[in-house]
NUSEPA-387888 format. One line per field, with one value per atom (N, C-alpha, C): residue number from 1; residue in one letter; atom name; x negated, y negated, z. Coordinates in steps of 0.02 Angstrom, whole numbers. Each point is the difference from the previous one (the first is absolute). Layout:
# residues N
n = [NUM,...]
res = [a,...]
atom = [CA,...]
x = [X,...]
y = [Y,...]
z = [Z,...]
***
This chain:
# residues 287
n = [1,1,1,2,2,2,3,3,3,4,4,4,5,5,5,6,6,6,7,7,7,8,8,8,9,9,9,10,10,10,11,11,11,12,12,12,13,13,13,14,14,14,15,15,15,16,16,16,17,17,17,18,18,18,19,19,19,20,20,20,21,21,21,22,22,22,23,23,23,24,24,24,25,25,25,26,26,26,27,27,27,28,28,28,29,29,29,30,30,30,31,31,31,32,32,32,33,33,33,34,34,34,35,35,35,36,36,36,37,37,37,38,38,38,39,39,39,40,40,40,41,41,41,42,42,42,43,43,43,44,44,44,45,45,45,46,46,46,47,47,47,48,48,48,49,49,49,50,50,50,51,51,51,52,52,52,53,53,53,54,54,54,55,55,55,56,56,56,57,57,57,58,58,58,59,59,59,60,60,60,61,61,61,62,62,62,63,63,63,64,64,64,65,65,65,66,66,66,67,67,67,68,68,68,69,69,69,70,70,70,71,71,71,72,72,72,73,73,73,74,74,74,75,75,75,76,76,76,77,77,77,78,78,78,79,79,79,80,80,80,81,81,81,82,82,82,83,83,83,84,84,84,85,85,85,86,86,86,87,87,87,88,88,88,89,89,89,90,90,90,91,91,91,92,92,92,93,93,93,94,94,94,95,95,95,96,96,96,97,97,97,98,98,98,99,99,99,100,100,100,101,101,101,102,102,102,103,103,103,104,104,104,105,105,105,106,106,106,107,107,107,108,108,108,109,109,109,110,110,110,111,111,111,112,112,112,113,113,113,114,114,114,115,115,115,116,116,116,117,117,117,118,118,118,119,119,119,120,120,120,121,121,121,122,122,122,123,123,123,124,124,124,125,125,125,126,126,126,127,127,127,128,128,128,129,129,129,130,130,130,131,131,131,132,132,132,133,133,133,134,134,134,135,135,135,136,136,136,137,137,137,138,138,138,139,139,139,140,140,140,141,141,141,142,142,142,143,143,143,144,144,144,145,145,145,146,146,146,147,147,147,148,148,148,149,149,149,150,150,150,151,151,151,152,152,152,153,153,153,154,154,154,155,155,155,156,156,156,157,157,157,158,158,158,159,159,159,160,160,160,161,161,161,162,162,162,163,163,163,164,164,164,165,165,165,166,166,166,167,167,167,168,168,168,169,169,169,170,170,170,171,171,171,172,172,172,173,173,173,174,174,174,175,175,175,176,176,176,177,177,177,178,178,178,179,179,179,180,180,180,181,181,181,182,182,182,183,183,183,184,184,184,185,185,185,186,186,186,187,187,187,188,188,188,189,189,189,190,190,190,191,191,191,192,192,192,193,193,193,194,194,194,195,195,195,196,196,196,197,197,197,198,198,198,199,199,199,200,200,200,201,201,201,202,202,202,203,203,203,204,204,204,205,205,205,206,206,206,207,207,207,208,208,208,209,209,209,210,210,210,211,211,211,212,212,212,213,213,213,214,214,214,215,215,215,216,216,216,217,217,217,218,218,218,219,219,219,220,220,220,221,221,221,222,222,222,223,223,223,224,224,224,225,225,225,226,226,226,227,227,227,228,228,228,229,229,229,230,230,230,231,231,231,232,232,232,233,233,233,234,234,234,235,235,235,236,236,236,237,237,237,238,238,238,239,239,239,240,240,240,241,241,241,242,242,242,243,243,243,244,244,244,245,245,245,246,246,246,247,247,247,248,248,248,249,249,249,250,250,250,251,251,251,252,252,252,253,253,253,254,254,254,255,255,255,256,256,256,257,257,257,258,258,258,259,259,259,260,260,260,261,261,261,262,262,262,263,263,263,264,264,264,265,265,265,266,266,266,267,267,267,268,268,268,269,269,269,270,270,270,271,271,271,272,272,272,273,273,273,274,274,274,275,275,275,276,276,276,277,277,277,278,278,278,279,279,279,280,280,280,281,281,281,282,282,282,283,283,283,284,284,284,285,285,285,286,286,286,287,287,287]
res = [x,x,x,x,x,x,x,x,x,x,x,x,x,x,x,x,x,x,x,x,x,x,x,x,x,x,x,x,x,x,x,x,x,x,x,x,x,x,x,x,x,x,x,x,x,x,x,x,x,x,x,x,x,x,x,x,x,x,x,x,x,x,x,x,x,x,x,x,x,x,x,x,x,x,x,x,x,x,x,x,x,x,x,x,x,x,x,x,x,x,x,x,x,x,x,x,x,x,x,x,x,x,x,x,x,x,x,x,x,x,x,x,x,x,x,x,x,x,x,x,x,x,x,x,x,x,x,x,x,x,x,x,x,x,x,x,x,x,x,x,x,x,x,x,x,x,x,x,x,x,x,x,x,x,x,x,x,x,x,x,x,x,x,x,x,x,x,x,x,x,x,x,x,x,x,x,x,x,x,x,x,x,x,x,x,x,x,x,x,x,x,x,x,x,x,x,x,x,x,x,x,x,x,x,x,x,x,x,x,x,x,x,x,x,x,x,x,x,x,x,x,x,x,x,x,x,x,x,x,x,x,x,x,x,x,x,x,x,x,x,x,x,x,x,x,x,x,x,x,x,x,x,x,x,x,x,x,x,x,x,x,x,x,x,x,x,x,x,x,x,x,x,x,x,x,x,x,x,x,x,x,x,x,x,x,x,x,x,x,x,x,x,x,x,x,x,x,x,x,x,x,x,x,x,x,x,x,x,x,x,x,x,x,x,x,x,x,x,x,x,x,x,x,x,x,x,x,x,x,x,x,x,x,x,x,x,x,x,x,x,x,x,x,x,x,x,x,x,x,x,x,x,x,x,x,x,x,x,x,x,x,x,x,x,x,x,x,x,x,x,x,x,x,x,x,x,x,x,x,x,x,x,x,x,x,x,x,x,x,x,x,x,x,x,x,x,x,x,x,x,x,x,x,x,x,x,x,x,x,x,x,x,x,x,x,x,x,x,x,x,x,x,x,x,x,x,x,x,x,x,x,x,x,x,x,x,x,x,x,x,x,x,x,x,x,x,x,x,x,x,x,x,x,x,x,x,x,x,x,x,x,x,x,x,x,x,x,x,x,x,x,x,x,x,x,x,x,x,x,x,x,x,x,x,x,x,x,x,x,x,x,x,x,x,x,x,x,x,x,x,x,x,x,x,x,x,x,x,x,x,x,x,x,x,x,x,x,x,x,x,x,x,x,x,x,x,x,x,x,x,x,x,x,x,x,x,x,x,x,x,x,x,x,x,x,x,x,x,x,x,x,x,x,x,x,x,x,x,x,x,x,x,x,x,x,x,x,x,x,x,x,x,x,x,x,x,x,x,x,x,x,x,x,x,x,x,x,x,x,x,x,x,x,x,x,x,x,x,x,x,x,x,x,x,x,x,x,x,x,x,x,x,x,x,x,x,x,x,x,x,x,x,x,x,x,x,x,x,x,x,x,x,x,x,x,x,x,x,x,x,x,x,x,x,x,x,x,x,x,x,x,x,x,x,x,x,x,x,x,x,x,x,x,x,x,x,x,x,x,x,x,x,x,x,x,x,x,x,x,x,x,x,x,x,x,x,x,x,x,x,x,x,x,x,x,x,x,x,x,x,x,x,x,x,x,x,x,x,x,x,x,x,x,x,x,x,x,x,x,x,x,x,x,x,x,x,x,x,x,x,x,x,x,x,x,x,x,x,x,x,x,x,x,x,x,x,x,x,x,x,x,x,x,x,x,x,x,x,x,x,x,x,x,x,x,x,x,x,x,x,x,x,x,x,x,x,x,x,x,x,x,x,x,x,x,x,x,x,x,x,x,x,x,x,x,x,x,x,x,x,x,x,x,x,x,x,x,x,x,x,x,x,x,x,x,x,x,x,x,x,x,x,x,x,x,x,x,x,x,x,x,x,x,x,x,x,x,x,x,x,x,x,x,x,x,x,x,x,x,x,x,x,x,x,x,x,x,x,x,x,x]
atom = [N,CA,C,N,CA,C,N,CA,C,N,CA,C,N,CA,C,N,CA,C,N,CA,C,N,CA,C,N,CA,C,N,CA,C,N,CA,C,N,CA,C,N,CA,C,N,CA,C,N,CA,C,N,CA,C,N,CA,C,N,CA,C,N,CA,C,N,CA,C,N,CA,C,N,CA,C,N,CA,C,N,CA,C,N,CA,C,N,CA,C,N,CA,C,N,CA,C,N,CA,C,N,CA,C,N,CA,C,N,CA,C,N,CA,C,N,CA,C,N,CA,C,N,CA,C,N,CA,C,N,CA,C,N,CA,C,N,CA,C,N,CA,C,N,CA,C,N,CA,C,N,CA,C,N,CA,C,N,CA,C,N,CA,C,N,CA,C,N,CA,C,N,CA,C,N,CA,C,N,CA,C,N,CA,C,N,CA,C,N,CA,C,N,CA,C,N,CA,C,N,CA,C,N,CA,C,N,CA,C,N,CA,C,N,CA,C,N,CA,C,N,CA,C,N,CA,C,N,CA,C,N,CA,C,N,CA,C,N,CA,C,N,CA,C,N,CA,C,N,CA,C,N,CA,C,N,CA,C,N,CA,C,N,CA,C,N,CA,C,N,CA,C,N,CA,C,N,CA,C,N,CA,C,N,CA,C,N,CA,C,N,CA,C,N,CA,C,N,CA,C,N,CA,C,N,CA,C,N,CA,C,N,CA,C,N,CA,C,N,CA,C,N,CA,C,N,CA,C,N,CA,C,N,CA,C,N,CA,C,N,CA,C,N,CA,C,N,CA,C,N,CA,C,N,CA,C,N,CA,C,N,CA,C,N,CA,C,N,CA,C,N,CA,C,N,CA,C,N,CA,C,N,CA,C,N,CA,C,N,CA,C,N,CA,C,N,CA,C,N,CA,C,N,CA,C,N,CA,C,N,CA,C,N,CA,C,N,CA,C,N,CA,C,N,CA,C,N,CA,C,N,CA,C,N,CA,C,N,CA,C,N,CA,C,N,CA,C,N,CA,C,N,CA,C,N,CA,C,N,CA,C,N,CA,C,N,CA,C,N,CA,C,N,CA,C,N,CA,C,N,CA,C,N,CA,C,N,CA,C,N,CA,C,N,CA,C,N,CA,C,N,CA,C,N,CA,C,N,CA,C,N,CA,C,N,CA,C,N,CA,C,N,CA,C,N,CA,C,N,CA,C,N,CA,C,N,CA,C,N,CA,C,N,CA,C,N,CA,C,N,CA,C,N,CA,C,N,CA,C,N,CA,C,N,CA,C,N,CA,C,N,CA,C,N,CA,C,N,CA,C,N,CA,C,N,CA,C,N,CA,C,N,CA,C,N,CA,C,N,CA,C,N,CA,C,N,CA,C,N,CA,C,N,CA,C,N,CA,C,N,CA,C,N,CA,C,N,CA,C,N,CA,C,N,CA,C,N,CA,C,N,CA,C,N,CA,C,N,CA,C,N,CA,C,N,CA,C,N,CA,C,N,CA,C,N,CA,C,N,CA,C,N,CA,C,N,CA,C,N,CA,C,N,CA,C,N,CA,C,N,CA,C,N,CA,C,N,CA,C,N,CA,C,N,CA,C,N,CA,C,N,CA,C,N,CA,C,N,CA,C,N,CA,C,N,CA,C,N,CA,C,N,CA,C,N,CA,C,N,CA,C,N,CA,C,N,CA,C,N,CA,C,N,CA,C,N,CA,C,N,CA,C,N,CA,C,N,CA,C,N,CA,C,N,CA,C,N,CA,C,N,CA,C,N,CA,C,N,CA,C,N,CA,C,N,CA,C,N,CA,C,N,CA,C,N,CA,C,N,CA,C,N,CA,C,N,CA,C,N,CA,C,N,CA,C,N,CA,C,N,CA,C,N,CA,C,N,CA,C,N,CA,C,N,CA,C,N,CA,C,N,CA,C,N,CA,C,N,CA,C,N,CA,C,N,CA,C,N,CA,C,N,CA,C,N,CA,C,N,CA,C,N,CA,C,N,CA,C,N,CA,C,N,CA,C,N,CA,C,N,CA,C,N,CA,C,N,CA,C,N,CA,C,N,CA,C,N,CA,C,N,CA,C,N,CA,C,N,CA,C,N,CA,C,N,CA,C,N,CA,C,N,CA,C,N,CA,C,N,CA,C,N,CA,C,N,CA,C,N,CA,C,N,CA,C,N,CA,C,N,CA,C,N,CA,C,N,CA,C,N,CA,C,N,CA,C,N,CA,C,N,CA,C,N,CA,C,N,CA,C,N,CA,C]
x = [3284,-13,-58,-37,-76,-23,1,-47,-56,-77,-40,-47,10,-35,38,-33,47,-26,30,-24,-12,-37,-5,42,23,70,-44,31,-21,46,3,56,47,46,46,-21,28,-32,91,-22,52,82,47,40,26,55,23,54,-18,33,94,58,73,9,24,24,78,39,71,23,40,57,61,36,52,44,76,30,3,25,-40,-61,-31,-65,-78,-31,-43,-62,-44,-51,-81,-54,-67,-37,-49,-55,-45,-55,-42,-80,-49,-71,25,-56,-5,-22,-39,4,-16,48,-8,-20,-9,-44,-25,-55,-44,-48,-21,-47,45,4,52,-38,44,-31,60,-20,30,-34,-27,-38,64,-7,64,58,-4,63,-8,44,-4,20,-25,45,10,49,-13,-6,-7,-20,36,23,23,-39,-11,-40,-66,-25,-81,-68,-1,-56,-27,30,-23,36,-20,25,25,70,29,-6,19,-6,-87,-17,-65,-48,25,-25,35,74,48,-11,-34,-32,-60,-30,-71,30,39,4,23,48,30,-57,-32,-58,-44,-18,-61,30,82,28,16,-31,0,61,43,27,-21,26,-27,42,1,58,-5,54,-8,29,-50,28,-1,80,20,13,-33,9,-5,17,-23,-87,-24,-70,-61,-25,-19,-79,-7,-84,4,62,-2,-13,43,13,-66,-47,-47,-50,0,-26,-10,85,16,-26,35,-28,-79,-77,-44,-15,29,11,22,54,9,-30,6,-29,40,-14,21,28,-16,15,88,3,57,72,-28,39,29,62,23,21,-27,33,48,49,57,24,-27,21,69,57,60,19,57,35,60,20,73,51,6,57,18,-23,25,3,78,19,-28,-23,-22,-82,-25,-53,-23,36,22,21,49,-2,-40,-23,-79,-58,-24,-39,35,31,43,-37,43,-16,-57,-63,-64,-27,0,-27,41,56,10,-25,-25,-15,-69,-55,-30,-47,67,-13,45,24,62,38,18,30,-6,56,-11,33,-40,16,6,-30,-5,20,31,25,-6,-53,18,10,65,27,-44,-44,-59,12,-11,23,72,-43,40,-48,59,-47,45,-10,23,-6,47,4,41,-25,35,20,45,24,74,17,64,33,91,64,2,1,19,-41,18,-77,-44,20,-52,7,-85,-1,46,41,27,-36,-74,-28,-37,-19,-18,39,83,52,2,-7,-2,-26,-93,-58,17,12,10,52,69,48,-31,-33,-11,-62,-44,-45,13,12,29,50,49,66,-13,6,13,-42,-64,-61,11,6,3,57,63,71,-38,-25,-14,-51,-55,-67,41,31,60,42,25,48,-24,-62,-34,-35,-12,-46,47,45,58,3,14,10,-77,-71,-44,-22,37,-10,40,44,53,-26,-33,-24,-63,-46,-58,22,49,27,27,18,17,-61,-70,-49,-61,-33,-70,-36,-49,-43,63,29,19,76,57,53,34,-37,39,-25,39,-55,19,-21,23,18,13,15,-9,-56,-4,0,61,12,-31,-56,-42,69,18,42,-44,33,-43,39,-46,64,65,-1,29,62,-13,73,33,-16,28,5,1,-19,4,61,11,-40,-33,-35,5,-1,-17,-48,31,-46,-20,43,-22,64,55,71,-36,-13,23,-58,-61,-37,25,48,26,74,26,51,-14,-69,-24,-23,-33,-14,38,44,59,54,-9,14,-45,-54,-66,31,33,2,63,66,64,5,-57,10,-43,-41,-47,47,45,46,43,10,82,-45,-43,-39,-2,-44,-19,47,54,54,14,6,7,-46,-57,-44,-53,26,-49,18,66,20,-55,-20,-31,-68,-24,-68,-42,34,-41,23,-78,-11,-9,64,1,-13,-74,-31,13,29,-15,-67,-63,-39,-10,11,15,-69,-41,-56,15,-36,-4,-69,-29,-61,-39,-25,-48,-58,-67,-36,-14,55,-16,10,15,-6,92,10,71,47,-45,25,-10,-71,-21,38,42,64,21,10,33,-17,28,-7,-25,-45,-44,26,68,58,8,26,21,-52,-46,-74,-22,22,-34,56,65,53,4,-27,21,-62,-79,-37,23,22,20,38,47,60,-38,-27,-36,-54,-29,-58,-70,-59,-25,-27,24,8,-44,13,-62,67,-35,64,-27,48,-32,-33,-27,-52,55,-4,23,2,-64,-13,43,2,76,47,17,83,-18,-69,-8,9,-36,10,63,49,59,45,-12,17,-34,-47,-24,8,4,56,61,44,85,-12,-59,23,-46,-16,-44,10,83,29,30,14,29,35,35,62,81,-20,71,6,-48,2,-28,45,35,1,-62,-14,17,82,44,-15,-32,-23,-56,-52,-53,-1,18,-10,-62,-51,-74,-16,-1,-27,-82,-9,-70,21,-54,10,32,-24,-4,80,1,67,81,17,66,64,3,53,-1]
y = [-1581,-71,-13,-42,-5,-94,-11,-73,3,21,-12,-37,-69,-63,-39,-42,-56,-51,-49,-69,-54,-34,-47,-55,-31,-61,-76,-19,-94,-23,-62,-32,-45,18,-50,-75,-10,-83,-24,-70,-49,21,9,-14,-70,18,-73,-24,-60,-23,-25,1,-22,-39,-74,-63,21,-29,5,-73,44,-48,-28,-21,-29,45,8,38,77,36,50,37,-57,5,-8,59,-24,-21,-37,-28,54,10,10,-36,-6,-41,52,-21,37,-40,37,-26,-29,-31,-42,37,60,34,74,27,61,75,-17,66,2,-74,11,67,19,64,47,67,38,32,-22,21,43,62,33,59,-54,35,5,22,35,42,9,43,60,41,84,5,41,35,64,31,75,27,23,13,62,17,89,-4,62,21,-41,-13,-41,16,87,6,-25,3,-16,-47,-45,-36,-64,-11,-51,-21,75,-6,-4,22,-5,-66,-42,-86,-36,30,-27,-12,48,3,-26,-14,-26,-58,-34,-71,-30,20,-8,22,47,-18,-48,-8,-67,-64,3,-78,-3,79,-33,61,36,40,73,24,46,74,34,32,80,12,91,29,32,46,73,5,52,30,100,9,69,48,56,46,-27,29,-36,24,4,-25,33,-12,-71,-17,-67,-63,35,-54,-15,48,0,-49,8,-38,-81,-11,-48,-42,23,-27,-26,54,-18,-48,-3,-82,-57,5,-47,-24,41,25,0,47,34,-43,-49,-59,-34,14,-41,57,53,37,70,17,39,67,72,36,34,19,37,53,50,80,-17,1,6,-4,29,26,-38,-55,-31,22,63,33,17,32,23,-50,-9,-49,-1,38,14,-24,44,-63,-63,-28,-48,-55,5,-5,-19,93,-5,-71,-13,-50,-57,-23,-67,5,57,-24,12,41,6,-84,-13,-86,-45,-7,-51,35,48,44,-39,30,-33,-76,-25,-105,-13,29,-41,-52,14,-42,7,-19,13,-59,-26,-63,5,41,11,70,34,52,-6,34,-1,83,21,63,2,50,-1,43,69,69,2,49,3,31,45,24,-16,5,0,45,55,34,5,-16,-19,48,-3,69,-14,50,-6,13,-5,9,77,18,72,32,76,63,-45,-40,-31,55,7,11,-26,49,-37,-12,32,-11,-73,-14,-81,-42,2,-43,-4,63,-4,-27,12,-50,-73,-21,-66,-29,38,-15,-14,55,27,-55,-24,-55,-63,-7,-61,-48,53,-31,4,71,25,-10,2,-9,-68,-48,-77,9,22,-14,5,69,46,-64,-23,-44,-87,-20,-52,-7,55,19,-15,47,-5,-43,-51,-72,-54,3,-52,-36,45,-25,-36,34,-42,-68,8,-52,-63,14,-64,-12,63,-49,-30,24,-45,-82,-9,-58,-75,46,-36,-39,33,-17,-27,-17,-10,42,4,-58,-39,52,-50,-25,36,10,1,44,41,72,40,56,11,58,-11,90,16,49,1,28,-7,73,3,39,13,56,-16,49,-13,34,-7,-35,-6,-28,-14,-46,71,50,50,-5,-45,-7,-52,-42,-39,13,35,25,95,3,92,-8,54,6,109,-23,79,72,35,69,-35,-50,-21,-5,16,20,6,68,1,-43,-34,-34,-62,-16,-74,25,47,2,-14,32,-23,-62,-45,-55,-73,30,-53,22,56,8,-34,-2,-52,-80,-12,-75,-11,47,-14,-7,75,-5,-63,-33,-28,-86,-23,-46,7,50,9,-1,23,-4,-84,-46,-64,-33,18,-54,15,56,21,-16,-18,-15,-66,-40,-44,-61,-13,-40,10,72,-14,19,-18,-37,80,64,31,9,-13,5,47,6,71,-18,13,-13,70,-16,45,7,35,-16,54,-48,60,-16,54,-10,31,-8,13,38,16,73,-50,66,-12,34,23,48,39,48,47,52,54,89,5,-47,14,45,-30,33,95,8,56,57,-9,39,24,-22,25,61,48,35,-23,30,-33,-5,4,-10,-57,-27,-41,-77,21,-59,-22,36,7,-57,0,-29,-60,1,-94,-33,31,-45,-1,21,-30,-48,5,-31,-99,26,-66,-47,52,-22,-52,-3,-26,-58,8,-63,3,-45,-33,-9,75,-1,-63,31,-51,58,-50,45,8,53,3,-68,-26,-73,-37,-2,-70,5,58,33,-9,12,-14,-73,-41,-85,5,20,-44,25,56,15,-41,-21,-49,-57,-43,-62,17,52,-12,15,46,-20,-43,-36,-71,-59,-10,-44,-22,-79,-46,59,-16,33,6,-104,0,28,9,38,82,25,69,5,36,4,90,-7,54,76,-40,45,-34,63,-49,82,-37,40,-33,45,20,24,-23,49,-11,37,-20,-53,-37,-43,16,55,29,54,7,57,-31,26,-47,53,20,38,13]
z = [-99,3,47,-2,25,-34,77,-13,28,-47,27,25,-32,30,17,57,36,3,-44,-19,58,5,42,-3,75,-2,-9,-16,-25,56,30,26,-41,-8,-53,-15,-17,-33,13,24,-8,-50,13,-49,-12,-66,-16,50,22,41,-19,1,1,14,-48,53,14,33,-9,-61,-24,-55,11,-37,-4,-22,29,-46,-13,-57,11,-41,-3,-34,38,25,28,-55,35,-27,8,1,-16,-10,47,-11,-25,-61,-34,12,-3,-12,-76,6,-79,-58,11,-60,42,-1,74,-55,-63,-18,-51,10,-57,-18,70,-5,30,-45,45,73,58,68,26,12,34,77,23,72,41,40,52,-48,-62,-27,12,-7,-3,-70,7,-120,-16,-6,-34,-78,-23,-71,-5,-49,-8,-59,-22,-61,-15,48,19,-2,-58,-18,-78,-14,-80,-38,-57,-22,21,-13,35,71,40,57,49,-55,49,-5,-58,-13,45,-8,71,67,12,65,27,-64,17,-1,-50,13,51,33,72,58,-4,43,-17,-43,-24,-8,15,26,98,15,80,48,-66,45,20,60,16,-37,-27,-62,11,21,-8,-54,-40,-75,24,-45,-1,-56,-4,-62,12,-64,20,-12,-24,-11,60,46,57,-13,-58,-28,-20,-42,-26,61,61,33,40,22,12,-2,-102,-37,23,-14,12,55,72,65,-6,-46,11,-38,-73,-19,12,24,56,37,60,81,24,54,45,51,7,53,-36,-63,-48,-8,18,-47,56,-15,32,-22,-1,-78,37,-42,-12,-45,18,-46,-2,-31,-12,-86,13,-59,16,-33,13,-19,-53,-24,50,74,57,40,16,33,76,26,62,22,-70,-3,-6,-55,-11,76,32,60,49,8,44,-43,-42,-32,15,-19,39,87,27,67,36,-38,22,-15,-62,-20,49,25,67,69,-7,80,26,-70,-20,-16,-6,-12,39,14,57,-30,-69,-41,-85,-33,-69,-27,-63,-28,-74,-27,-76,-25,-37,-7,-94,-15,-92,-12,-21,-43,-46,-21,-59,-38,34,1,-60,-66,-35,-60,-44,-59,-61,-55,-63,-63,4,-45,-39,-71,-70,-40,-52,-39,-6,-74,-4,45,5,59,-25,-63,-22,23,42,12,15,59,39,66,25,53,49,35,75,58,8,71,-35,-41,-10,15,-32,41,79,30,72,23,-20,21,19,-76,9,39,9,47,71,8,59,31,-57,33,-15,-59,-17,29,-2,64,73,13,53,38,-20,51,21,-54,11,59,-30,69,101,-53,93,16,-20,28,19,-28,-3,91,-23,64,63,-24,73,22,-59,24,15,-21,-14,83,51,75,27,-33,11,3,-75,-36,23,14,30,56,27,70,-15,-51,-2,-26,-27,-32,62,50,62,31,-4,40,-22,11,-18,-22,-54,-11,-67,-13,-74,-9,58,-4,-73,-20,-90,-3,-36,-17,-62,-25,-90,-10,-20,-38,-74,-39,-74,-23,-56,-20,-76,-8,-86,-40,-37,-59,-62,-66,-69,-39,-64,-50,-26,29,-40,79,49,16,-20,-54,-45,-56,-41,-64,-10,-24,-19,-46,-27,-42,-10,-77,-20,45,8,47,58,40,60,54,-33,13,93,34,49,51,-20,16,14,-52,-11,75,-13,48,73,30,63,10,-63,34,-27,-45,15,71,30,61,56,-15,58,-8,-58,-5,17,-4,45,62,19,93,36,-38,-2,11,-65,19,67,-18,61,67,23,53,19,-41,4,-1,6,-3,75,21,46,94,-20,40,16,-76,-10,54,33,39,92,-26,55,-13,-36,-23,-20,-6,-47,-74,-38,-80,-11,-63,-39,-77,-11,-66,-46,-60,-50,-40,-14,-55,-49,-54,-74,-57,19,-61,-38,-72,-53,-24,-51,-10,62,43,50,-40,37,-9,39,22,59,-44,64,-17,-14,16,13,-76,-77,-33,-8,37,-5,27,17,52,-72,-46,-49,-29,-47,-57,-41,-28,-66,-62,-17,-37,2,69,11,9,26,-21,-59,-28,-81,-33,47,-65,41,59,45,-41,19,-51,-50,-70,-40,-3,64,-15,27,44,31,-48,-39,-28,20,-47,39,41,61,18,75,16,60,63,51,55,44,66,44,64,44,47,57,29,72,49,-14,61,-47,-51,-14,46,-17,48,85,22,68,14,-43,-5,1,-23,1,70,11,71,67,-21,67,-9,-52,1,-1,-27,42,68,32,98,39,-55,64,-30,-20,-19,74,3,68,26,70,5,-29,-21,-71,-63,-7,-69,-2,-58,1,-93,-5,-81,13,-47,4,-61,-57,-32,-51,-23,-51,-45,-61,-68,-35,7,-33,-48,-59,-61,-17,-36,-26,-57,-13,-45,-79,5,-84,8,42,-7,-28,-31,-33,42,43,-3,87]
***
């Protein structure tokens, strides 16, 4: 584990101020329109799987709305990359592998060592490999267990105590937790059996969590896209590519920055509001 750049601090900005209520209902006073432009200067953010694709539009967008964001991933060159698109001033990298809970861990607590605080936490990190249940590979099931779930649990765990404390304080007193899953944790679908099993597992632990925490003001967002245009199918067997395009046909995906857009309006929403999950398809996809 290795953080090699160290982002520069902002001074927090104002939070939302608490009136007291009546009863046992407290009240909130709000700006009048508190996020027309998404602003997020003074946040911290971590990213898992923040070189390519999803995660790496993810990251840019949360820096180019103001936060300061450490991605974490395993390819070292990618992250590289990244930071100099960014800059170096925005961005914090993180060699880690979240299947290892230890690393996993270590990344959590290098990014608050770091910012001296964590406010945004998006689970990214995840692959998808398709194919029949019969004389299916078992180290593909593992994979996906192993990042899909497990990585998410282990990176979760360890932000979870951050996170409640960034929710107590300024600048924003909320933090969010967004969890990316896909429409395939709503939807079984053919040769996607153990794909569909992990991330209708992202969207259980995902409820049971937010019920669990939301009283004290951290958001636990689900987001489930539908055909992106990343690499993400390329993980596959060429068996298996051959029969999703068909099965998809041709149609007009969506871009990575959609999926980043919708992640930066669910966390620079008021502090009352708590947009719990957003299902994304492309326009053209029926399924």
């Amino acid at each position: 584990m290795s953080s090699a750049y160290k982002c520069s601090r902002q001074a927090p900005g104002a939070g939302t101020r608490r009136s007291r209520g009546t009863g046992n209902v407290s009240h909130v006073t709000h700006p009048s329109n508190p996020a027309a432009t998404p602003d997020l200067h003074g946040v911290r953010a971590l990213v898992t799987g923040g070189t390519s694709g999803l995660g790496f539009a993810m990251s840019q967008a949360l820096a180019e709305a103001g936060a300061q964001v450490a991605v974490a991933a395993r390819r070292r060159d990618r992250l590289e990359s990244l930071a100099d698109r960014i800059g170096r001033d925005r961005v914090l990298v993180l060699e880690t592998d979240v299947t290892d809970e230890a690393q996993a861990r270590a990344m959590v607590e290098d990014s608050v060592r770091e910012f001296g605080r964590l406010d945004i936490v998006v689970n990214n990190a995840g692959v998808m490999l398709l194919g029949p249940i019969v004389d299916a590979p078992i180290e593909e099931w593992r994979r996906m267990v192993e990042l899909n779930l497990l990585g998410l649990l282990y990176t979760s765990h360890a932000a979870l105590p951050h996170l409640l404390r960034a929710a107590e304080t300024d600048p924003r007193q909320v933090a969010d937790l967004v969890n990316v899953s896909s429409v395939a944790g709503r939807h079984a679908r053919l040769n996607s059996g153990v794909y569909n099993a992990t991330k209708f597992g992202v969207g259980a632990f995902s409820e049971s969590l937010r019920q669990e925490v939301t009283r004290r003001h951290v958001r636990v967002s689900l987001i489930e896209p539908g055909a992106v245009s990343t690499e993400l199918i390329t993980h596959n067997r060429p068996e298996v590519i051959e029969g999703l395009r068909a099965t998809l046909g041709p149609i007009e995906t969506m871009r990575a920055e959609d999926i980043a857009e919708s992640i930066v309006f669910t966390v620079t929403r008021p502090r009352h509001v708590a947009v719990n999950e957003v299902l994304i398809r492309p326009s053209e996809q029926e399924r």
